[in-house]
C-alpha positions in Angstrom: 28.7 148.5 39.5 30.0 146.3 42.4 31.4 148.2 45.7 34.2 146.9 46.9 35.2 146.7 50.4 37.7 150.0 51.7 39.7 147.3 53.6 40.2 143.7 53.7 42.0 141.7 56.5 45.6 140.6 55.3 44.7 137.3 56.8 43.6 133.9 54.7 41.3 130.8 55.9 45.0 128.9 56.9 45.8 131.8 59.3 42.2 132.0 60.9 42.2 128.2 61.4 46.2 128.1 63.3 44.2 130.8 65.2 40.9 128.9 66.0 43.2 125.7 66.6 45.2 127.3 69.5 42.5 129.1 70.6 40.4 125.9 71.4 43.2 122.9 72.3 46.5 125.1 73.3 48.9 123.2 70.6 51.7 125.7 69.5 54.8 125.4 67.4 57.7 126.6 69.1 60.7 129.4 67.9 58.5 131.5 65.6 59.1 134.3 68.1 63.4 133.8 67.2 62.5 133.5 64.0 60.8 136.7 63.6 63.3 138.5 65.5 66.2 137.1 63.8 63.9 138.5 60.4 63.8 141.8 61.8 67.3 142.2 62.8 68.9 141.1 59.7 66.3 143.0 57.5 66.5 146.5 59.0 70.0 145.9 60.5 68.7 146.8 64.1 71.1 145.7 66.6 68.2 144.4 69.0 64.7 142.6 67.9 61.5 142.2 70.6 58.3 140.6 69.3 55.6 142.1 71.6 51.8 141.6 71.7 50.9 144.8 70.6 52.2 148.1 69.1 51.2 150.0 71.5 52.9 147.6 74.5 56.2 148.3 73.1 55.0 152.3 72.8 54.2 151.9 76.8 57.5 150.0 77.8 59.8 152.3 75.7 58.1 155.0 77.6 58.5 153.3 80.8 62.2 152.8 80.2 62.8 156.1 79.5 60.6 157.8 82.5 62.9 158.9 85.3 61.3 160.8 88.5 60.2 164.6 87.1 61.6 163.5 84.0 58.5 162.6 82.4 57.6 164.7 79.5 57.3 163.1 76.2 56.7 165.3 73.4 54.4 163.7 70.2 52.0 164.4 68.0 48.1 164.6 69.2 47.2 163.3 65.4 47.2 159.8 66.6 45.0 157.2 68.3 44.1 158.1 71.9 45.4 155.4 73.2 48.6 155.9 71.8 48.3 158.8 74.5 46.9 156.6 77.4 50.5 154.6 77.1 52.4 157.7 77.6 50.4 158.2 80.9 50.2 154.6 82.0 54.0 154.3 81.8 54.4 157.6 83.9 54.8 160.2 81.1 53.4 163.8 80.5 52.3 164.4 77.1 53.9 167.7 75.9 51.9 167.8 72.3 53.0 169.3 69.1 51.7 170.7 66.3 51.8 169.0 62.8 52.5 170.5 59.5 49.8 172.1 57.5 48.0 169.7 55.7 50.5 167.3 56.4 50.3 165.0 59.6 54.0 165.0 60.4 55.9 166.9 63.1 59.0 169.8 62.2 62.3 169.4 63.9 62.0 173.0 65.1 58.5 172.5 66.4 60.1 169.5 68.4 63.3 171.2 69.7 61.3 174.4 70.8 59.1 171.9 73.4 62.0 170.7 74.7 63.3 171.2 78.0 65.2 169.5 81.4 62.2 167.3 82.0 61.7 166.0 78.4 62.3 162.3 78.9 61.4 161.0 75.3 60.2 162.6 71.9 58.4 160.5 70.2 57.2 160.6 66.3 54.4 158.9 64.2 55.4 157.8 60.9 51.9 157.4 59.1 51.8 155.9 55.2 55.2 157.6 54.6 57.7 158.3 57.0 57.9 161.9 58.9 60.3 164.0 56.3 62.6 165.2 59.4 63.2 162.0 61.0 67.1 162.3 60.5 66.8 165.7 61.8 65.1 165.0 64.9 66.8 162.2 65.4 70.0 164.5 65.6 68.8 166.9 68.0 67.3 164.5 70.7 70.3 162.0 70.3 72.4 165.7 71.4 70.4 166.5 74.0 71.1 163.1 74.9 67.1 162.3 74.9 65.8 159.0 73.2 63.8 159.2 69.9 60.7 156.4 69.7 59.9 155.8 66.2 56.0 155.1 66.7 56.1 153.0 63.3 52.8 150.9 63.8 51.5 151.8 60.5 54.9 151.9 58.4 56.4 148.8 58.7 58.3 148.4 55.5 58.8 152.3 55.0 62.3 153.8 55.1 63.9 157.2 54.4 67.4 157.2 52.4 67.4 153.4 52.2 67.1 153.3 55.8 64.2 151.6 57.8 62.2 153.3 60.2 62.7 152.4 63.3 66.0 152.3 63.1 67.0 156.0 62.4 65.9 157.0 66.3 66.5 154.9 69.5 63.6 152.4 68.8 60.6 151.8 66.3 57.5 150.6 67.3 55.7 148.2 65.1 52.3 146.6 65.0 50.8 143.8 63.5 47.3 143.7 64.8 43.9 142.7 63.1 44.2 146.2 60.4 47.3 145.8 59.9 49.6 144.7 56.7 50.6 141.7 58.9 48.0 140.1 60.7 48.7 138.6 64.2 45.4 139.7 65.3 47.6 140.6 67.9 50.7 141.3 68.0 53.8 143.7 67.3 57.9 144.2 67.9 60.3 146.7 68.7 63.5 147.0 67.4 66.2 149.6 68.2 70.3 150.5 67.6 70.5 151.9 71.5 71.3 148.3 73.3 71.4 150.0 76.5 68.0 151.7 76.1 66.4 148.5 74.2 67.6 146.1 77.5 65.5 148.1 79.7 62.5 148.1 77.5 63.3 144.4 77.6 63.2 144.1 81.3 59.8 146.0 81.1 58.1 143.2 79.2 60.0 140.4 80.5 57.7 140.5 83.4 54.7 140.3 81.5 53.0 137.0 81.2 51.8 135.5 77.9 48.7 136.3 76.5 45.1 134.5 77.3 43.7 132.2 74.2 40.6 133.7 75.2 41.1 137.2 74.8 42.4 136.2 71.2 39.7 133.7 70.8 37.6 137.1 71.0 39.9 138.7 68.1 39.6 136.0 66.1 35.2 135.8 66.1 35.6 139.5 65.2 38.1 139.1 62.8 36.2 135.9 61.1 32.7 138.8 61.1 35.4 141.7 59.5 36.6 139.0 57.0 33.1 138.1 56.0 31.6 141.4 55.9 34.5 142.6 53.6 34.0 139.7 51.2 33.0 141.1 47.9 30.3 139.1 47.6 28.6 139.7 51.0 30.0 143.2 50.6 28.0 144.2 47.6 24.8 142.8 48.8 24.6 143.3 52.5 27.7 145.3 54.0 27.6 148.0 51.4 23.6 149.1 51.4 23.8 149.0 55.2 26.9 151.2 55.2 24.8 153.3 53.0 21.2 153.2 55.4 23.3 153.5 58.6 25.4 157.0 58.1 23.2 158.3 60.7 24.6 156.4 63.5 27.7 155.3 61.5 27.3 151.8 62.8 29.6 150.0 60.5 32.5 153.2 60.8 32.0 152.5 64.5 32.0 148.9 64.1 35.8 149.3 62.2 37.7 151.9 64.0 40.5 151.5 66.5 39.1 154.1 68.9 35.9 154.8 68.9 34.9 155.8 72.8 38.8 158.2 74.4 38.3 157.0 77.6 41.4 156.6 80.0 41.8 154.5 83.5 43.5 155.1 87.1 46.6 152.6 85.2 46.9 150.4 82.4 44.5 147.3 82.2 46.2 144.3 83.0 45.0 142.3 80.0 47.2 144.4 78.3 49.9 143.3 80.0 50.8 140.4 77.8 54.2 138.9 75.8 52.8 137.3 72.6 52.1 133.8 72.0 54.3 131.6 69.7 51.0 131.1 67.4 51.0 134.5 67.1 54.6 135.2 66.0 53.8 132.2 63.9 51.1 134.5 61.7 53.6 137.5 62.0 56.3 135.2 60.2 53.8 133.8 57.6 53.0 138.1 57.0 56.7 138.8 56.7 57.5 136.5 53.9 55.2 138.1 51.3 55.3 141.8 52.6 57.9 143.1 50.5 56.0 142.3 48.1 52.7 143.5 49.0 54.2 147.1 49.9 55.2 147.6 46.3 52.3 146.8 45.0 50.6 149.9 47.4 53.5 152.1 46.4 52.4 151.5 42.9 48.6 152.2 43.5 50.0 155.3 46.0 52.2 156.9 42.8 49.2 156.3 40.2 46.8 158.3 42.6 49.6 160.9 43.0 49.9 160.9 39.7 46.9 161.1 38.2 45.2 163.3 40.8 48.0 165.5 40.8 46.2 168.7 38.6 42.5 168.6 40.9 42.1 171.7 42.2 40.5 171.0 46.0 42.7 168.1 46.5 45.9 168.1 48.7 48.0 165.0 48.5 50.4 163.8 50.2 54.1 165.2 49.0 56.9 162.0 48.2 60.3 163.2 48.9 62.8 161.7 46.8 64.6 159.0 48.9 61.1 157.8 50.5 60.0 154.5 50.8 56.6 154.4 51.4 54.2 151.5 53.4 50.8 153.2 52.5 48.3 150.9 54.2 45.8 153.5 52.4 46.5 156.8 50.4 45.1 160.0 52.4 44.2 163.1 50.7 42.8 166.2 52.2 39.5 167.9 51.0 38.3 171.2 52.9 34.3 170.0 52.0 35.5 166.2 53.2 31.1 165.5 53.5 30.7 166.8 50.2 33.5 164.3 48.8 32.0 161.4 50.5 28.8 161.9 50.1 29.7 161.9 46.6 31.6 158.5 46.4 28.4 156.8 48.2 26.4 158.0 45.4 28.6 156.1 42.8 28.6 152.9 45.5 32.5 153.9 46.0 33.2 153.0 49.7 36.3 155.0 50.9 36.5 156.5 55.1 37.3 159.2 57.1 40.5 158.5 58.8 40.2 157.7 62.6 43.2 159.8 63.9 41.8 162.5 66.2 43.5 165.8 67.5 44.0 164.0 71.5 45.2 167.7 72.4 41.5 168.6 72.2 40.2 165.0 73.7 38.5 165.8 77.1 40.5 162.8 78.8 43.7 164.7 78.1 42.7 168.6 78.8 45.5 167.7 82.1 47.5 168.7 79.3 45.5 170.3 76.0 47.4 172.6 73.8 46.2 174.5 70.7 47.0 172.3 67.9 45.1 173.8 64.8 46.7 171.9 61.8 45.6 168.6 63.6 42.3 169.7 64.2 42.3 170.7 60.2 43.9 167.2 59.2 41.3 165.3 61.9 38.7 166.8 59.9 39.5 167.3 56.3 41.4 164.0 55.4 40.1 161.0 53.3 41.3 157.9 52.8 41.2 156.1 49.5 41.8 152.0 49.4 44.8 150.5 47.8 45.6 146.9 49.1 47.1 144.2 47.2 43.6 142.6 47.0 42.0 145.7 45.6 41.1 146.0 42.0 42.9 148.1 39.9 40.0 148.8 37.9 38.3 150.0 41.4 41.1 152.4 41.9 41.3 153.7 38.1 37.0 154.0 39.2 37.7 155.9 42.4 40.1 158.7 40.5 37.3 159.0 37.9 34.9 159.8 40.9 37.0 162.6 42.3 37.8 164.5 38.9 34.0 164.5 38.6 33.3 166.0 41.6 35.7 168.7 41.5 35.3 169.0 37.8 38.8 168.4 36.5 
């Protein structure tokens, strides 16, 4: 039986040579940046569009905008990447973290407005492969307390709740569309937002940025082009895949994938971060945009048949779909209490699947400034799986990987 690859880079040969092509002689087009903007505004209705260089850039500047003196606290979830949490304290914040949901990695309204208090500055929520159930809810408590609501989005572009997009529900959504992503800029990202006011001074904040280096992407690109071969399915079945297999000891290649894999933290934010995006860049973003709608049904189909057909294993919690939910669903998670057990299990039957890379920061040395007991993230940190469903994917391979479960649990 062939393994297939957990992930593959929404990129083609095209976008790797634009890439390669800037990278090495500096030739651009020019108004790819408008053009994406205009996109965003007229497909989510947003009143205001940014392109940025990275999610997590226009995380840090809405921060920044919203940071006044000992108004600094920004209440969020820990289940996230740490350096979600470094821009909160680069841009002058205090992370005030709360808990998620049992077996569910979204926040509770009441959890939020209990944290709450005259020094919140922001709240900010993480929509993940469907969007946080209470969004509307929270969205109407901070807007009353008159405190702004960041939609960190970077994994839900595409996702909506009651026909409305996220991002656009709170002050301002967050996107990215980086190298993992299900648009490929191998940097890159936007912000979008209803609250002008608020938006124009996260505009101001990355208005004095200056553009990005063609060598730090000329860096993304070689290990994008290694990712892309890797992943193959050729290369994948004979190389990648048996040394996945030989190297769980030191879980090289699960090293060699995730977004985070040394928490560290600095005095301030590195300055190569401080970048607008190139119009190459927003050039691969608007090549991503004009298939993606279609691409996110396809995972919403392949999300609704593992629903559906893992639905009666006992040992499995999935994911619950409120009616009304769009989803985005870069993977499907699922949460196993003997998570080893289950993946041990899918190498045996050369199934390639991953733990998810979200930690519980409240725990993370870096942040113990400001650790709180959060017990369901710790749970979800360690108990969730996450099974592959991109466009690319075979649905024989996910029809395979259902099969594998039911086997192990004994449904």
């Amino acid at each position: 039986m062939t393994a297939y690859s957990r992930l593959r880079l929404q990129s083609n040969p095209r976008d790797f040579m634009t890439l390669l092509g800037f990278c090495l002689f500096g030739s651009e087009g020019a108004g790819y940046r408008s053009k994406v903007e205009d996109w965003l505004r007229a497909k989510t209705g947003a009143a205001r569009a940014i392109g940025t260089n990275q999610g997590r850039i226009g995380i840090y500047a809405a921060i920044k905008a919203a940071v006044e003196g000992d108004r600094n606290r920004v209440i969020l979830s820990p289940y996230t990447l740490y350096e979600v949490v470094n821009m909160v304290v680069y841009a002058g914040g205090e992370p005030v973290f709360v808990d998620t949901q049992p077996d569910a990695p979204f926040v509770s309204a009441a959890d939020v407005e209990s944290l709450m208090d005259s020094r919140t500055a922001a709240v900010m929520i993480t929509h993940y492969h469907l969007p946080v159930p209470e969004t509307v809810e929270i969205a109407a408590l901070a807007r009353a307390k008159g405190i702004p609501l960041i939609e960190d989005a970077a994994v839900s572009f595409g996702a909506a709740i009651g026909g409305r997009p996220v991002g656009t529900i709170g002050d301002v959504g967050a996107f990215s569309f980086g190298l993992f992503k299900i648009i490929n800029a191998f940097y890159g990202g936007a912000v979008i937002g209803n609250n002008e006011e608020y938006v124009e001074r996260i505009a101001a904040v990355l208005d004095a940025f200056s553009t990005e280096r063609r060598q730090r992407l000329f860096r993304r690109w070689g290990y994008g082009a290694a990712l892309a071969s890797m992943t193959h399915p050729v290369p994948f079945a004979l190389f990648t895949y048996p040394l996945l297999r030989l190297s769980q000891a030191n879980n090289f290649i699960s090293r060699f994938t995730r977004a985070d894999a040394d928490p560290s933290i600095r005095d301030e934010i590195p300055e190569e971060l401080l970048r607008q995006p190139t119009e190459t860049q927003m050039e691969l973003v608007w090549r991503g945009l004009q298939g993606v709608e279609e691409g996110r049904v396809i995972r919403e189909e392949r999300a609704r048949r593992y629903h559906r057909e893992l639905a009666d294993v006992d040992g499995v919690v999935l994911p619950d779909i409120p009616d009304g939910t769009v989803g985005s669903w870069t993977e499907f998670p699922i949460v196993v209490r003997d998570r080893d057990a289950l993946y041990e299990h899918f190498l045996r039957e050369r199934r390639d699947v991953r733990y998810y890379y979200y930690r519980n920061c409240a725990e993370l040395p870096i942040f113990e400034h400001c650790a709180r007991p959060c017990p369901n993230a710790h749970d979800l940190m360690l108990n969730t799986l996450m099974l592959p469903l991109y466009p690319r994917y075979p649905d024989s391979e996910i029809g395979r990987n259902i099969e594998a479960i039911r086997r192990h649990f004994g449904a």
